[in-house]
C-alpha positions in Angstrom: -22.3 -32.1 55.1 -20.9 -29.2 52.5 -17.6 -29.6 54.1 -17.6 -33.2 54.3 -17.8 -33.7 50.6 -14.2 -32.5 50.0 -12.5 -35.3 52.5 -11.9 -37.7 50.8 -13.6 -41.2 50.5 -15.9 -39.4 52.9 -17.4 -37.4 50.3 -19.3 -40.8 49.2 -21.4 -39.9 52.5 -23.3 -36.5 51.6 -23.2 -37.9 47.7 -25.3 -41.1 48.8 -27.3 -39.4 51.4 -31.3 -39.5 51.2 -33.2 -35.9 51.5 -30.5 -33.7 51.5 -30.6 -30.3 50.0 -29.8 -29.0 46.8 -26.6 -26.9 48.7 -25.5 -30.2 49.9 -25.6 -32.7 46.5 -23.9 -29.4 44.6 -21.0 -29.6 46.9 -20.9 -33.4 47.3 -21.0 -34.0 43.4 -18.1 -31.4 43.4 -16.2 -33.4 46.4 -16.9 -36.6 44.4 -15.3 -35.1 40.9 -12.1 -33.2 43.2 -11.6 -37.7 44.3 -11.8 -38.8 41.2 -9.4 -36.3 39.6 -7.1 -37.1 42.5 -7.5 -40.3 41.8 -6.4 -39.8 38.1 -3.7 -37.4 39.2 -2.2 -40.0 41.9 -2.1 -43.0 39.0 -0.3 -40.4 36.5 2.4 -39.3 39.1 3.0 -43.5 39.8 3.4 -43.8 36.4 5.9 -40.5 36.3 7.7 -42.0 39.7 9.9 -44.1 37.4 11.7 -41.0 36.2 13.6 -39.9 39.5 13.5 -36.2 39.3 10.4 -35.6 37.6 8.3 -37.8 39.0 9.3 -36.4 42.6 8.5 -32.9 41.7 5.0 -33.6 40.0 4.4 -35.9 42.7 4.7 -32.9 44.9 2.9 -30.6 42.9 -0.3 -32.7 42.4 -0.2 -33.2 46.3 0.1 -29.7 46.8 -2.3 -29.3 44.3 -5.5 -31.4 45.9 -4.4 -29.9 49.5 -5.4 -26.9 47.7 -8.3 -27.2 46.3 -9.6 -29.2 49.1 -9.2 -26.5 51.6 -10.7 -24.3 48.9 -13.9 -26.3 48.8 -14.0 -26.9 52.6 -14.1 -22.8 53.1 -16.6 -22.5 50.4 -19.0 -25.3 52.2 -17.8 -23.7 55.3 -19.6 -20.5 54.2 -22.1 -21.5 52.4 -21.3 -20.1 49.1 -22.4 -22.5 46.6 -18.8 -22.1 43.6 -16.8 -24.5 41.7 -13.9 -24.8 42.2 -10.4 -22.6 40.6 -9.3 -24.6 37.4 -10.8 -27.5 37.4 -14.9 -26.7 38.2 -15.4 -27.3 34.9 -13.8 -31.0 34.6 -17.1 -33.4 35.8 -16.7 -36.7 36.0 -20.4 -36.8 37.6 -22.9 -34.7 36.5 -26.3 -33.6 38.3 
């Protein structure tokens, strides 16, 4: 369930589920705030795609981006090591 929180629309799955422990919510709030600023990020690089050059590149970056800290929370789930995320594990959208 740790590393289902960081994939996507499936991280609503861990974040709703009933008896789950403490390990689990932790990484499912995180997977839930990592969508949401993807989310943010996507509308802000449609907004850039008007300007041809620029809004390629940060298009780009931002995907690179999310790849990144998606396989970053997937490993930590993976191994059970209970970390925000580089950069942005401070932004929350959702708190405990």
């Amino acid at each position: 369930m740790g590393v289902l929180s960081y994939l996507g629309l499936l991280a609503l799955i861990p974040y709703f589920s009933k008896g789950q422990s403490s390990f689990v919510r932790a990484h499912a709030i995180r997977g839930m705030n990592l969508l949401l600023l993807e989310i943010i990020a996507g509308v802000a690089s449609g907004i850039l795609s008007f300007v041809p050059v620029l809004g390629t590149i940060v298009g780009w970056l931002i995907s690179l981006a999310s790849l990144a800290f998606t396989i970053i929370g997937i490993v930590n789930g993976a191994n059970h090591k209970d970390e925000d995320l580089p950069l942005i594990g401070t932004i929350r959208f959702i708190k405990n």
